[in-house]
C-alpha positions as CSV (number, residue, x, y, z in Angstrom):
1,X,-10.1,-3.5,-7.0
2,X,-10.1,-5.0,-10.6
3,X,-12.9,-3.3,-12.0
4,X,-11.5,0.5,-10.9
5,X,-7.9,-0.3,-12.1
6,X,-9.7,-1.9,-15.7
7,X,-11.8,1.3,-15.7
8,X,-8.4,3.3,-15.0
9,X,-6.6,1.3,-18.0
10,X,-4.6,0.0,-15.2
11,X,-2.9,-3.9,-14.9
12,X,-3.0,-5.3,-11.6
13,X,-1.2,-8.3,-10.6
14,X,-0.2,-10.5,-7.8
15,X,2.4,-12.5,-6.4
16,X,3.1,-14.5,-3.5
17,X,1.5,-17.1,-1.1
18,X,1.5,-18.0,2.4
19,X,-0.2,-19.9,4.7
20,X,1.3,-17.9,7.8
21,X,-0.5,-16.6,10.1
22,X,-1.1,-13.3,11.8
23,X,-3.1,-11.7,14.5
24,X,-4.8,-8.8,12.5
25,X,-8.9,-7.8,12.2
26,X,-9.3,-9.1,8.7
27,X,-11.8,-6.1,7.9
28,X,-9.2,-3.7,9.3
29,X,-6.3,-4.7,7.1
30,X,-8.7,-5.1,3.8
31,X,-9.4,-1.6,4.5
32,X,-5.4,-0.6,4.5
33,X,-4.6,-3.0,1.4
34,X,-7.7,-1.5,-0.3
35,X,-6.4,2.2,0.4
36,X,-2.7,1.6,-1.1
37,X,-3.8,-0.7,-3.8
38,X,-6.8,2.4,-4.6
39,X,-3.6,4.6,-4.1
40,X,-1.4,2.6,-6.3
41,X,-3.7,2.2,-9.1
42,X,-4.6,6.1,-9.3
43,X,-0.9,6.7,-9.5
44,X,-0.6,4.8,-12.4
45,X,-3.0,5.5,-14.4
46,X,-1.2,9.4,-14.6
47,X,0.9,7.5,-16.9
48,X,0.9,8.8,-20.4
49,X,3.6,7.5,-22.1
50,X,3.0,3.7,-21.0
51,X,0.1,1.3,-20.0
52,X,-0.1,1.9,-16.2
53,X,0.4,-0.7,-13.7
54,X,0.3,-2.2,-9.9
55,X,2.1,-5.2,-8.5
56,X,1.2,-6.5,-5.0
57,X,3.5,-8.8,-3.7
58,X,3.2,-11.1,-0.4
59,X,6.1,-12.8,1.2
60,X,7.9,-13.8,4.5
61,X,10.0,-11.5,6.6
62,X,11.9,-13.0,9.3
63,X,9.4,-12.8,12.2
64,X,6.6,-10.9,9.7
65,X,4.4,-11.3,6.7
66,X,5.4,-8.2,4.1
67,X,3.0,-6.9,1.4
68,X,4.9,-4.9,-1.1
69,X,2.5,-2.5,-3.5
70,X,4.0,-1.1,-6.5
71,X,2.9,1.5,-8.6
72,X,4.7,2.9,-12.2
73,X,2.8,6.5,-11.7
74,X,5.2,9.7,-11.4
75,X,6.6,9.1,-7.6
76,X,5.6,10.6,-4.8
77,X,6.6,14.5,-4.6
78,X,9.9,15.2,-2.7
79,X,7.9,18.0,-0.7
80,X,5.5,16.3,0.3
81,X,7.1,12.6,1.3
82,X,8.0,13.4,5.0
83,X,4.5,14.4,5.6
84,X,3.0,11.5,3.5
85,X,1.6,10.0,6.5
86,X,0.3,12.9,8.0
87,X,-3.4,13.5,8.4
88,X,-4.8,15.7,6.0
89,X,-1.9,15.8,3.4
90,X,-2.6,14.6,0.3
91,X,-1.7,15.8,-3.5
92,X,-4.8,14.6,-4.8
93,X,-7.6,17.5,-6.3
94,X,-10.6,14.9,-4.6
95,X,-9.0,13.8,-1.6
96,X,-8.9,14.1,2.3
97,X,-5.6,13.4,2.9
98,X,-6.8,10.7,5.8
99,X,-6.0,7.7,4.0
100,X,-2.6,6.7,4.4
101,X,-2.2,8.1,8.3
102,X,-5.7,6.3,9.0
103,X,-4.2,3.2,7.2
104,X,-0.6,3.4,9.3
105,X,-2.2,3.6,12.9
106,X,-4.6,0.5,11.7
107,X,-1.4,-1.2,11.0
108,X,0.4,0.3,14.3
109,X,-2.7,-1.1,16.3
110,X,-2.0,-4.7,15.0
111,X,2.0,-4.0,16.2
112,X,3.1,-3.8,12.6
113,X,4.4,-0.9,10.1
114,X,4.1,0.6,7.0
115,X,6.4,2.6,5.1
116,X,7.1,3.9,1.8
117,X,10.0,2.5,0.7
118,X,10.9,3.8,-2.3
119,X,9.8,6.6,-5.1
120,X,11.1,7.8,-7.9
121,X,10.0,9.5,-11.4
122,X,9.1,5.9,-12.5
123,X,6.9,4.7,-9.8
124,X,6.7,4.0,-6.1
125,X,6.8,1.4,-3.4
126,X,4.8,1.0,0.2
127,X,5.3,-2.0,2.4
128,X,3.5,-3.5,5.0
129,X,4.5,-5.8,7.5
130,X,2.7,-7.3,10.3
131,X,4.3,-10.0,13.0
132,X,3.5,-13.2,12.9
133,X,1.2,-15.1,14.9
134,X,3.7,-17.3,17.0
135,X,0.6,-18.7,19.2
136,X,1.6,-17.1,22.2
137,X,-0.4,-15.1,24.4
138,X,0.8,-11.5,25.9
């Protein structure tokens, strides 16, 4: 995602390591991370007053590994955020609307959640957890 959030005049950076493991379908979850951090980055570059910018955090949750993505764009609309996740909804001129309730059963599927957590004037804030891999089988 580097070279669309340098095209957008967007910063992107990262934080976090683990070496925890999770049951997930790796192509599955690059899909999700690549929608909110696709998300995150056209937020922020409706900045006007600032250099725009996303940070991605990874860290441990107890029993879960959490992925934080944080935008500075103008927030989520307050009509619209209890149908975020619904299909079809979307405040964007180009889009379907299927990104963010395609990316939530992907993470429901691997027993996990996603959530926006926070949104504001100055920016908002999606998590994503998923359990961690305890080595037990069902």
């Amino acid at each position: 995602m580097a070279d669309e959030a340098r095209a957008c005049g967007v910063s992107v950076s990262t934080t976090g390591s683990l070496s925890t493991p999770v049951d997930a379908d790796r192509v599955q979850i690059e899909q999700v991370l690549a929608n909110l951090m696709r998300n995150a980055i056209e937020a922020s570059a409706q900045r006007k007053e600032a250099d725009g910018g996303v940070r991605a955090t990874l860290c441990a949750s107890p029993g879960s590994v959490r992925i934080e993505v944080e935008d500075n764009g103008p927030g989520v609309a307050p009509d619209i955020v209890e149908r975020l996740f619904e299909p079809f909804e979307t405040t964007k001129q180009r889009g379907m609307g299927l990104g963010l309730s395609l990316s939530r059963e992907i993470v429901r599927a691997h027993n996990g959640r996603l959530w926006l957590d926070h949104t504001s004037a100055t920016g908002s804030t999606f998590i994503l957890e998923l359990p961690v891999n305890t080595g037990t089988s069902p």
